[in-house]
Legacy VTK file of the C-alpha trace (Angstrom):
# vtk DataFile Version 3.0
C-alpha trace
ASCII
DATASET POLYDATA
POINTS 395 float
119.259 159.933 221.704
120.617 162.861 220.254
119.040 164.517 216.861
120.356 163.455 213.885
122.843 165.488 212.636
121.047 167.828 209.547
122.789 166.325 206.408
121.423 163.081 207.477
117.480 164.089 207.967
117.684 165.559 204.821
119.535 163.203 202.765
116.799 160.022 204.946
113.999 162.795 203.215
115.266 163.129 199.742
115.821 159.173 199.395
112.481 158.421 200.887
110.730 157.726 197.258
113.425 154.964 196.237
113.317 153.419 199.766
109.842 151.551 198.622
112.610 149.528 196.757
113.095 147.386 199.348
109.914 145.502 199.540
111.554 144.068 195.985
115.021 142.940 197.879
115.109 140.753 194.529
114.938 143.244 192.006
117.190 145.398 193.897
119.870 142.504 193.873
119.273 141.635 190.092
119.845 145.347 188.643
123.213 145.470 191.381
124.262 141.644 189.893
123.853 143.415 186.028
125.676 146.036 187.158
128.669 144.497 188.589
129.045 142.346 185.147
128.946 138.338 184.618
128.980 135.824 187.254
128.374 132.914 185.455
129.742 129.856 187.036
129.588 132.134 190.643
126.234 131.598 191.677
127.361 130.326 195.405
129.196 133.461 196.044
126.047 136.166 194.644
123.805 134.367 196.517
125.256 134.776 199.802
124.543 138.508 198.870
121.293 138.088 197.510
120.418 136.447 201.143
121.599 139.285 202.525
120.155 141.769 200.265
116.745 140.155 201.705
117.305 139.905 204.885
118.590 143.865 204.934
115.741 144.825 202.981
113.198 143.432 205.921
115.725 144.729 208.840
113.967 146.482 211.722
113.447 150.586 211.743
116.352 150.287 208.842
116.312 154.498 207.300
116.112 155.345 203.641
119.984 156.102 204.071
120.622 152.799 205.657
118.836 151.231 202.680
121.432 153.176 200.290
123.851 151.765 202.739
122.877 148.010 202.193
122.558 148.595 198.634
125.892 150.284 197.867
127.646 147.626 200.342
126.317 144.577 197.957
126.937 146.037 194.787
130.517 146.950 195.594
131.236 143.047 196.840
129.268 142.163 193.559
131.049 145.006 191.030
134.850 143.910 193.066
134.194 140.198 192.736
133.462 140.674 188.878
136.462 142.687 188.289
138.919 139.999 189.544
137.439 137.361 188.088
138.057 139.579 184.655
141.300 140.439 185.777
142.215 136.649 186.107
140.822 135.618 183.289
142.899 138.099 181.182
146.183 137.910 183.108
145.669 134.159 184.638
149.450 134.265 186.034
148.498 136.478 189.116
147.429 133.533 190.653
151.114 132.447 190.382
152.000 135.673 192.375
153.856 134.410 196.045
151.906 135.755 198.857
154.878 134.798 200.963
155.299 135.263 204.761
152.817 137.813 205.124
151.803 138.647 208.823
148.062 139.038 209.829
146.855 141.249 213.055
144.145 139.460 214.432
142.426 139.933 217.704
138.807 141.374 219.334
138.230 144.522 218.302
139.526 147.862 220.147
142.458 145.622 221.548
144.980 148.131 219.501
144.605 145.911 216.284
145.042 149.111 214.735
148.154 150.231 215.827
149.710 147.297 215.850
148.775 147.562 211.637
149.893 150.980 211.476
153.304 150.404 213.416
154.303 147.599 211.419
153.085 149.489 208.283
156.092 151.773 208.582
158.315 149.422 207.558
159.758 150.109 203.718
160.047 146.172 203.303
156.288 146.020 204.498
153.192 146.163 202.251
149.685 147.279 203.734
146.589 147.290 201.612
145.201 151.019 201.705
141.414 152.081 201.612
141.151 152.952 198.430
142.304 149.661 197.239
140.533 147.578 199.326
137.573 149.373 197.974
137.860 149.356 194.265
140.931 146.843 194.148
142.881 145.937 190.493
146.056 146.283 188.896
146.453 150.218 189.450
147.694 150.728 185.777
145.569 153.007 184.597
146.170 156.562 186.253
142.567 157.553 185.536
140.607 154.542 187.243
143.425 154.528 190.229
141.882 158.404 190.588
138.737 157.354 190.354
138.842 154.603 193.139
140.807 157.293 195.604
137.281 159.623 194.810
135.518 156.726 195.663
137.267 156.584 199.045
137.227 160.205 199.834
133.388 160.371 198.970
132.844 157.415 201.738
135.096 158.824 204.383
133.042 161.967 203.850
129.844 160.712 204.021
130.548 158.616 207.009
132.171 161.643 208.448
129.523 163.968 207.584
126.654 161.565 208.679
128.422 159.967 212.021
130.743 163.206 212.803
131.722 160.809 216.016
132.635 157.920 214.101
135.861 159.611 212.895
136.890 159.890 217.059
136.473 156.088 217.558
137.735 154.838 214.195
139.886 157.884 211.631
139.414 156.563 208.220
141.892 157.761 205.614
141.564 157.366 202.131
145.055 156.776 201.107
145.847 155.057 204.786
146.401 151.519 205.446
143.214 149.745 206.361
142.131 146.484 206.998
140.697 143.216 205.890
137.508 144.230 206.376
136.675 146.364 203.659
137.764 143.261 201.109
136.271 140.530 202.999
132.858 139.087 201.433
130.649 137.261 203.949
130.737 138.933 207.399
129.314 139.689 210.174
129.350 143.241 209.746
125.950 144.049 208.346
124.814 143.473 211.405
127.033 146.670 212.879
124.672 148.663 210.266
121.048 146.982 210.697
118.770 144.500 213.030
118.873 141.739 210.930
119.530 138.338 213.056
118.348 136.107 210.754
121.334 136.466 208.570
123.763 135.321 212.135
122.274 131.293 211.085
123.034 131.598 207.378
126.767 133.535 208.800
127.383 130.395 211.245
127.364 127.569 208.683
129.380 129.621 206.118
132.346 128.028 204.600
134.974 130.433 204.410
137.749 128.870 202.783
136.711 130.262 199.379
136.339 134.167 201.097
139.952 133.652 201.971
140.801 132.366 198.338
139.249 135.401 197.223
141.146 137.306 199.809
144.229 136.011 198.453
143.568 136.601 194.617
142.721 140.211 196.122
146.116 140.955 197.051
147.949 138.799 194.311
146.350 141.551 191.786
147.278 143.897 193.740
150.686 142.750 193.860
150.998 141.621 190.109
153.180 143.765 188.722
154.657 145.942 191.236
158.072 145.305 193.919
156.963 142.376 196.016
157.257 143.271 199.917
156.319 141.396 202.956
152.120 141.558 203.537
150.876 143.078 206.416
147.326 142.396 207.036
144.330 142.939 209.455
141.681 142.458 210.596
139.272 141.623 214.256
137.292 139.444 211.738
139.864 137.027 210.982
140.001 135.396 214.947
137.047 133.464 214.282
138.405 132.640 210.781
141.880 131.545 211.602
141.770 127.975 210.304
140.609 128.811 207.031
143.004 131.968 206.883
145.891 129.711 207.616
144.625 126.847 204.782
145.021 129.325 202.263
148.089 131.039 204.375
149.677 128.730 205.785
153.302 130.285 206.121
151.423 133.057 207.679
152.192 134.934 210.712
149.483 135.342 213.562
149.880 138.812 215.465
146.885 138.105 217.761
146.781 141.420 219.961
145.166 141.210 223.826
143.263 143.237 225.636
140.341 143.718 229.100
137.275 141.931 226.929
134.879 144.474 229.261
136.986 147.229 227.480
137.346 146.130 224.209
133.454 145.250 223.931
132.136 148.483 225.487
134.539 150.724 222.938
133.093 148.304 220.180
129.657 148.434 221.210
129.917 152.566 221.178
131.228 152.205 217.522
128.750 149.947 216.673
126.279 152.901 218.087
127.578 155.314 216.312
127.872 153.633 212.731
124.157 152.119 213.453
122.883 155.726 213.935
123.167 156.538 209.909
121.068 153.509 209.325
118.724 152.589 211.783
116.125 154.939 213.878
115.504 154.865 216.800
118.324 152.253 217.724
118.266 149.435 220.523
121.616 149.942 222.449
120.871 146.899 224.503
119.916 144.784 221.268
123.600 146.349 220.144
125.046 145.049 223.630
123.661 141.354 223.647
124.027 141.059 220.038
127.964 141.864 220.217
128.628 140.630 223.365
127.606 137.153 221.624
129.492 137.950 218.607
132.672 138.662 220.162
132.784 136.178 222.034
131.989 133.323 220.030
134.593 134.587 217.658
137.369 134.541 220.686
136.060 130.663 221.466
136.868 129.961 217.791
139.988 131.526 217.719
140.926 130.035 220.902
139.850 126.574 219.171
142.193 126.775 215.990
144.855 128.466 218.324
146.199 124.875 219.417
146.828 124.194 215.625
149.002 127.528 215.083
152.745 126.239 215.404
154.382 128.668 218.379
156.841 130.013 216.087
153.946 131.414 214.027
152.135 133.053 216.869
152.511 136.468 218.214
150.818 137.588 221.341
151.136 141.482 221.844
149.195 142.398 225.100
147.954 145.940 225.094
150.734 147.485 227.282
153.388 146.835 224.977
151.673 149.495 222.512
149.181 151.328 224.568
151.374 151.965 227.554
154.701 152.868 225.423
155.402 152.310 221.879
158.804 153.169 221.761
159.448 150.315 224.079
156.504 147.944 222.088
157.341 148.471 218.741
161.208 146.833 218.602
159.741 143.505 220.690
156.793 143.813 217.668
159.133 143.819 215.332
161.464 141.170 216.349
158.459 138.977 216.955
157.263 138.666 213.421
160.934 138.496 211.960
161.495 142.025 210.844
163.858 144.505 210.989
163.500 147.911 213.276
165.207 150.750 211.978
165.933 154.187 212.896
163.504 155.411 210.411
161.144 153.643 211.592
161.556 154.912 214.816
161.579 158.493 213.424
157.999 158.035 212.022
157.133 155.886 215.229
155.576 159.222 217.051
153.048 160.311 214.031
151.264 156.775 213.870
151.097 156.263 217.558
149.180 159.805 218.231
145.998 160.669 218.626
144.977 161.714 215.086
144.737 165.475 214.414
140.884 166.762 215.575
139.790 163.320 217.449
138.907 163.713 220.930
139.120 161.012 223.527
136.587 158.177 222.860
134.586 157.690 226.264
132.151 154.571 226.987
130.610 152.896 229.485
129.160 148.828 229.507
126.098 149.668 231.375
124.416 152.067 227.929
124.963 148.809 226.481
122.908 146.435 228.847
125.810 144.625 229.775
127.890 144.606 233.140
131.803 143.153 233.724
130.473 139.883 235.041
128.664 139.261 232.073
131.708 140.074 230.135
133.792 138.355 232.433
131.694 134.813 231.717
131.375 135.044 228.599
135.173 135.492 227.907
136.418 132.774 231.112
138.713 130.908 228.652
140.177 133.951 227.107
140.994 135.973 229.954
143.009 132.744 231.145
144.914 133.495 227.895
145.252 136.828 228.620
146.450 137.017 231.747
149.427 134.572 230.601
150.006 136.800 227.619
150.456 139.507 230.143
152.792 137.464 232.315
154.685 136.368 229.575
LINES 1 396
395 0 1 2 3 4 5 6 7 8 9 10 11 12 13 14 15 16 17 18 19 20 21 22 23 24 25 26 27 28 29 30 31 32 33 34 35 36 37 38 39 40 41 42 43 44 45 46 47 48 49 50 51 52 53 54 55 56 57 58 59 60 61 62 63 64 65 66 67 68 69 70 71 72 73 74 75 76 77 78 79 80 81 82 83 84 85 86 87 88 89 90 91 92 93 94 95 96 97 98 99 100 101 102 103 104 105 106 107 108 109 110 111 112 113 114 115 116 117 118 119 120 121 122 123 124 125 126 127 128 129 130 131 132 133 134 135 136 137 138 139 140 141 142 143 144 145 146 147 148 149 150 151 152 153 154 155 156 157 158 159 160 161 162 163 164 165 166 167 168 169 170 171 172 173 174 175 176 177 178 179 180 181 182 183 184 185 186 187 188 189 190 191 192 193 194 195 196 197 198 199 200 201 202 203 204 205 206 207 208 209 210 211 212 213 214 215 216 217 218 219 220 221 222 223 224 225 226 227 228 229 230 231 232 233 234 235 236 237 238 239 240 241 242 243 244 245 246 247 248 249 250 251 252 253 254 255 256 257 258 259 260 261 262 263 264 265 266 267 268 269 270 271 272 273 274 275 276 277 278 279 280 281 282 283 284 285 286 287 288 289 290 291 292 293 294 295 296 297 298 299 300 301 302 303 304 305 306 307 308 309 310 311 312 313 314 315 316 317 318 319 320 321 322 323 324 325 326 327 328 329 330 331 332 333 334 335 336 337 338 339 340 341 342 343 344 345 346 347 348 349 350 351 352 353 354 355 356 357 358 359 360 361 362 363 364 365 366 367 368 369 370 371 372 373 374 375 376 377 378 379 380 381 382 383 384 385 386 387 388 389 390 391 392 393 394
């Protein structure tokens, strides 16, 4: 394992005095919950993240940084959730905004969900959701707070940049760039990308996410409210294993499910996983990272295969890797036709900045076997999905 890089050792030694905080996970979650404002009446949703909270707070070799981490990643779920629920309860006729049509870019992760979100983010008639909103989302009328959330944004992508300098090769974050889901959804599996902490995964499996995709929706309804209404574009490798609940609260949505070698796609993933992991937890287990994704990834392809055969076909895009990967120019037209848009010629002029490498990233390498893992177990535990994507390929 390679040192840590310096900012991070000395940052892990100047928060070492606040990291006895954790033995009070409680505490911790009470002064975040006064924080964040009210939640009267919203006790199911705050304590999902108190759970958490406790189970981060007894995670396995977790650093004095990753307890920052844990912290600051409840209290912004907490501090967001309180701010819509204001923001409806003063303008209650955002819920009446149309989230109409709006496409969603699902798939596993490292299957080119992300340029498939960037490509059909060129669009004018399209609307992505950018970091800085996802992060601090509202009604964007105040010119002062709408600087203060982009700050917000550029302080993450720095510290993530500054404490993972390989993170940024595997995954660019931009501030003011379209991003995904992720960052807005409440319950997820991603804590466990940041800490060892697998007694949250039984809590995680019997979760009801209908009301996370509510939320989801009111999310981009104030976010909408009050601006020119375009067509959604939305993403995220988190929604496959979500997709009936996304389409009960979408249902005129369209499904852009993207397709991609599962050996490939969970051996990129696992190395991101690595390197995100590093800022948080020392010394790490790369085979506990390997079994523990391998697992995750899968079981969210088996669900999204299971709601797949409720998805009407003229909702359902499949967009196998070579259609991007291999040649955009070629790719993006069929994309676009697929989901019902219209590809112009300037979207073709911006075509060649989204689909390159961005500036100062090297070429992300990886390999299965650091993970613990070989292609047959891959290859098992993704049997029925590589029968669907070898027929995406053919088709």
């Amino acid at each position: 394992m390679a040192l840590d890089p310096l900012p991070l050792t000395l940052t892990n030694l100047l928060l070492r005095p606040g990291f006895r905080g954790r033995r009070a996970p409680d505490q911790a979650f009470d002064r975040l919950l006064a924080a964040a404002g009210p939640a009267e009446g919203d006790e199911r949703f705050t304590d999902g993240f108190r759970h958490l909270l406790r189970c981060w707070a007894g995670a396995d070799r977790l650093t004095p940084v990753g307890w920052l981490s844990a912290r600051g990643h409840v209290g912004r779920h907490l501090a967001n959730r309180a701010r819509i629920r204001r923001l409806l309860a003063a303008h209650p006729e955002i819920e009446r905004e149309p989230v109409e049509r709006p496409v969603f870019v699902v798939g596993l992760p490292r299957t080119a969900t992300t340029l498939t979100h960037g490509i059909l983010s060129l669009s004018a008639e399209h609307r992505c959701p950018l970091l800085w909103e996802l992060l601090t989302p509202g009604l964007d009328d105040d010119p002062a707070e709408r600087e203060k959330a982009i700050t917000t944004a550029r302080r993450l992508v720095g510290g993530i940049n500054l404490f993972a300098p390989g993170f940024r090769h595997i995954h660019n974050l931009r501030p003011e760039g379209p991003e995904e889901c992720t960052f807005a959804l409440p319950h997820t599996v991603m804590p466990l990308s940041q800490a060892v902490i697998p007694e949250y995964l039984p809590w995680h499996e019997t979760h009801d996410f209908g009301a996370d995709y509510r939320y989801l929706k009111q999310i981009y309804q104030a976010l909408q409210y009050g601006r020119p209404r375009r067509r959604w574009v939305l993403k995220s490798p988190l929604h496959l294993e979500n997709l009936d609940a996304l389409r009960a609260v979408f249902p005129d949505a369209t499904i852009v499910w993207t397709h991609r070698d599962p050996a490939t796609a969970v051996a990129s993933f696992c190395s991101l996983v690595e390197h995100g992991m590093a800022v948080n937890t020392r010394p790490l287990d790369l085979h506990w990272i390997g079994a523990t994704w391998l697992e995750l990834l899968a079981r969210s392809a088996r669900r999204g295969l299971a709601a797949r055969a409720g998805i009407p076909r003229e909702s359902l895009v499949d967009v196998p890797y070579s259609w991007l990967g291999a040649d955009p120019a070629a790719g993006a037209p069929k994309l676009y036709a697929a989901v019902g848009a219209r590809w112009t010629e300037a979207d073709a002029a911006r075509l060649p900045a989204v689909a390159a490498r961005p500036r100062g990233t090297r070429v992300h390498s990886y390999d299965l076997a650091r993970y613990g893992l070989t292609r047959a177990d891959v290859d098992t535990a993704f049997a029925d999905y590589n029968a669907l994507r070898a027929e995406a390929d053919r088709a």
